[in-house]
Phi, psi and omega in degrees: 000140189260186190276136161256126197302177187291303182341297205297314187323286191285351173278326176281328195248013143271002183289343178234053185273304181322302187265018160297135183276173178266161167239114131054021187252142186273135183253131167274096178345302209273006155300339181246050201269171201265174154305113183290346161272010185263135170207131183313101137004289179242170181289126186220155180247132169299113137289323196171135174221145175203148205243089207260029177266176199306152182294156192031045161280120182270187181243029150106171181198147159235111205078203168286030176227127164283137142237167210227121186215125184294111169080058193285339178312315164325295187311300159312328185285309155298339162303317191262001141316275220304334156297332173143336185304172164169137188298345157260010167301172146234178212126169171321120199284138177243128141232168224203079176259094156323060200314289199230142148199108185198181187223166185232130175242155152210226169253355171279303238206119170222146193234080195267140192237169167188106161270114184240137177253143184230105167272121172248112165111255192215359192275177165280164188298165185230169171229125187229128192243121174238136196213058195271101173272159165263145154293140182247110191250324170261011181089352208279184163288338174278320199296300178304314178312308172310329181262350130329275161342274172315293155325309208270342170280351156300314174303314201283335165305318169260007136322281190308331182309300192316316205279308178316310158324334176239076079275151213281125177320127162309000000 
């Protein structure tokens, strides 16, 4: 029998990884919904969320599935309604630039971000991070989305710390 190099070997069982497509999943904003007991304290007005991460970033994969989230400024901006925030508040002006938001996988391990820069009032902007990893124990799209989810309520937690923290003694 004759020998087959290794080389050959590991070249044949990547050859047909290259044309499997990626697939696709759109994640539904209301999957990533917040606590519902995190709440702003005093008044303040959303001036503005814009979704300032670098061009043609996605928001992570795992395997072959890309995920996808339509409008995340949007997505963000309702997240900080739902805490208390509102463009017609009054107070001190919140803007909101989306630094980062994607989960990072492997088979061990997902690792989801939401980076925020937050200016509030006249002070300088901050960076508020939610970066909670997990064990990734079956791979699905829900097990991503949720860890999705779990970043942005962590960022949105050290929003509100923040927001609570500048408000005027009662």
């Amino acid at each position: 029998m004759r020998a087959v190099p290794a080389a050959f070997v590991v070249a044949l069982s990547f050859a047909g990884c290259g044309s499997m497509p990626m697939r696709k999943v759109t994640v539904d904003p209301a999957r990533l919904n917040l606590d519902a007991q995190m709440a702003v304290q005093c008044p303040y007005r959303l001036k503005d969320v814009v979704d300032a991460r670098p061009a043609n970033s996605g928001f992570g994969t795992m395997g072959r599935t890309a995920f996808v989230i339509e409008d995340p400024a949007r997505m963000v901006r309702d997240q900080l309604r739902t805490i208390g925030l509102s463009e017609a508040g009054e107070g001190p002006d919140v803007s909101i630039r989306l630094m980062q938001l994607y989960i990072a996988t492997n088979r061990v391990t997902n690792v989801p971000v939401a980076v925020y820069e937050a200016k509030i009032g006249n002070a300088e902007p901050v960076v508020i991070r939610g970066q909670p990893a997990s064990m990734t124990w079956w791979g699905t799209d829900a097990e991503s989305a949720g860890a999705l989810a779990l970043a942005l309520r962590e960022a949105n937690r050290g929003l509100v710390a923040r927001l609570n923290r500048g408000c005027p003694a009662i």
